[in-house]
N, C-alpha and C positions, 0 to 999 in steps of 0.2 A: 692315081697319079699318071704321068705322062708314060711311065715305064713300068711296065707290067710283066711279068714273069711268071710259068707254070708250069709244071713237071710232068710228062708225058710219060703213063708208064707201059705203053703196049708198044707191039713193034718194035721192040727193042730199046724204048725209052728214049731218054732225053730232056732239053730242055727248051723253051722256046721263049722268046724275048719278043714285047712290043715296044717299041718309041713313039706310037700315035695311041695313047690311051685305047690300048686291045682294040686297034682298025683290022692291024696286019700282024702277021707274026712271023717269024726266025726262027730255025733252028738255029742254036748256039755250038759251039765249038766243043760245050763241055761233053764229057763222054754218051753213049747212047747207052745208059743201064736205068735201070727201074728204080725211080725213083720216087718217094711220098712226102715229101718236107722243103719245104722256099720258104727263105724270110730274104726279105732286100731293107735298103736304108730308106726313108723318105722322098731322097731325093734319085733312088734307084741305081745308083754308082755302084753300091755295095751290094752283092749278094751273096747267100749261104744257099746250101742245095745240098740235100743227104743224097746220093745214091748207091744202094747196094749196100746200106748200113757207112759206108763213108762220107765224109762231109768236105766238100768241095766250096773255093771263095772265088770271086772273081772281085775286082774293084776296079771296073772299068765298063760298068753297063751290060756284064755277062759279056763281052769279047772275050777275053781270054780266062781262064779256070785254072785253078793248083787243088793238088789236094793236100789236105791239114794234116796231123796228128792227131784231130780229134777224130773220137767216136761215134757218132751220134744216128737217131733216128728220127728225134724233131728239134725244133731248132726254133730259137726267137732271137731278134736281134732289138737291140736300140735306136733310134730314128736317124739317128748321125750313122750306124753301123761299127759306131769304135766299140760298144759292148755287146755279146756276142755268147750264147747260151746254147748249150748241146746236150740234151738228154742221152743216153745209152737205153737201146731196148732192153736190154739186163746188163747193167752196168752203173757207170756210176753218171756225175754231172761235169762237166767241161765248161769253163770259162775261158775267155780271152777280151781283152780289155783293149788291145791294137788292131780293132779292125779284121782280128783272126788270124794276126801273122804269129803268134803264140798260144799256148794254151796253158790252163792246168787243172788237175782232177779237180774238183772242189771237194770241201768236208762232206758234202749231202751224202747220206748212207750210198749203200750198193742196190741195187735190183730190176725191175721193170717196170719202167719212167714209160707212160702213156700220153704226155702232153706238157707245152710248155707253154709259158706267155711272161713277156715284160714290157716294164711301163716303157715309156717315149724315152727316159734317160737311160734306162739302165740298172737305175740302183735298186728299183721291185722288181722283183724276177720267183715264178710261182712254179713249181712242177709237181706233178700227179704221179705218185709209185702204186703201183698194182700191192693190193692189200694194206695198206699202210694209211693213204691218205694224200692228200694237199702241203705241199711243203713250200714255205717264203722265205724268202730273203730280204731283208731291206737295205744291204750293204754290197752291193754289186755282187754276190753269191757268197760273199765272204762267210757268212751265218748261216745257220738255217733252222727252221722251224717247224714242228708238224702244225699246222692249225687246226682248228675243232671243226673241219669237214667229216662228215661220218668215214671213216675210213673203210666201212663194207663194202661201198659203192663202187663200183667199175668208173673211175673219171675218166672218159677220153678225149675232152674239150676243153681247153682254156682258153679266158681271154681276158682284158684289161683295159682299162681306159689309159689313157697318156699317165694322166699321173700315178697310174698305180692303186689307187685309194679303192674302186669298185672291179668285182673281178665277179666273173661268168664260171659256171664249172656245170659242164653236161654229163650226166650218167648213164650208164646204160640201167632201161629200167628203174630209175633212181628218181627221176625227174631233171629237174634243171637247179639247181642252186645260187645264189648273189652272196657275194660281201660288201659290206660299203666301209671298211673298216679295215682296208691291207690284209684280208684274210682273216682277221683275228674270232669273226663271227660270222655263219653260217644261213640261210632264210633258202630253205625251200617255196622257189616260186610255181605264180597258178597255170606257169607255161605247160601244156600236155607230154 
C-alpha cells in the first residue's frame, strides 16, 4: 500500500514510515529501541510495533505513538486495525478489539508464542507455542484450539489469507506446512 512501515533494529532502533509506496522513508517519533514486529491497518492509519518486548500504537499514520498494557513480541492486526493480537515471548495472548486502546489476557494457555497471523476481520487469528503446537481461534480470540499441526516442530512463521480459511506455517527444519481448512488439517508441502 501507499504506507509502509519497518522496524529498524541497529543503531539504536526505531521505526521508519513511508507515504510514497517505500520511495522515501521517516524516522518516526516512536521510541529509538530494538524492535522485531509491525503490523499496520490496510489503509496504514493504524499501527502496532513491539519494542523491547513492549507494544506500542500509533493511529494516525505513525505520527505520534503510546504505549499499551499489552505484552507482546509479535503482533497481527485486522485490516480495519479495530482487532488487534499480541503474542508474549513467554507469556500469555493479548487481545484488543478498539483499535488497542484496551486489552485483555485471552484464555490461550501461558508459554513461548513464536508467531502470529489473522484473517482480514479478525475473527481467525492463529498462534504458534514453542512445544505445543499451532493454536486458532475462530471467535476473535475468544476460544482456542490446539490444531493437528505436529507440535514437535519449531513454528516460526505464520500466515493467512483474508479469509482465514488457508494458513502457511514455516518450521525450522520441519519443512513448510498448508491448511486449507482454518487449521483443522495439516499437508506438508514440496517447498524445500
Amino acid at each position: 500500500g501507499q504506507y509502509v512501515y519497518a522496524v529498524y533494529t541497529y543503531d539504536g532502533g526505531g521505526i521508519y514510515s513511508s507515504n510514497d509506496y517505500g520511495g522515501n522513508w521517516t524516522l518516526t517519533s516512536a521510541p529509538s529501541e530494538y524492535g522485531y514486529s509491525i503490523a499496520s491497518s490496510s489503509s496504514g492509519q493504524y499501527v502496532y510495533a513491539v519494542l523491547n518486548g513492549e507494544l506500542y500504537s500509533s493511529s494516525d499514520y505513525g505520527g505520534n505513538w503510546s504505549l499499551t498494557s499489552a505484552s507482546a513480541e509479535y503482533i497481527a492486526t485486522s485490516s480495519s486495525g479495530q482487532y488487534v493480537y499480541a503474542v508474549a515471548g513467554s507469556g500469555g495472548v493479548y487481545s484488543s478489539n478498539d483499535y488497542g486502546a484496551t486489552w485483555i489476557v485471552t484464555s490461550a494457555s501461558s508459554g513461548t508464542w513464536t508467531s502470529a497471523t489473522t484473517s482480514s476481520s479478525g475473527q481467525h487469528f492463529y498462534a504458534a507455542l514453542l512445544g505445543s503446537g499451532i493454536y486458532s481461534s475462530s471467535d476473535y480470540g475468544g476460544n482456542w484450539t490446539l490444531t493437528s499441526a505436529p507440535p514437535s516442530l519449531y513454528w516460526y512463521s505464520l500466515v493467512t489469507t483474508s479469509s482465514g480459511q488457508y494458513v502457511y506455517a514455516g518450521s525450522y527444519g520441519g519443512g513448510l506446512y498448508n491448511s486449507s481448512d482454518y487449521g483443522s488439517s495439516w499437508t506438508l508441502t514440496s517447498a524445500p
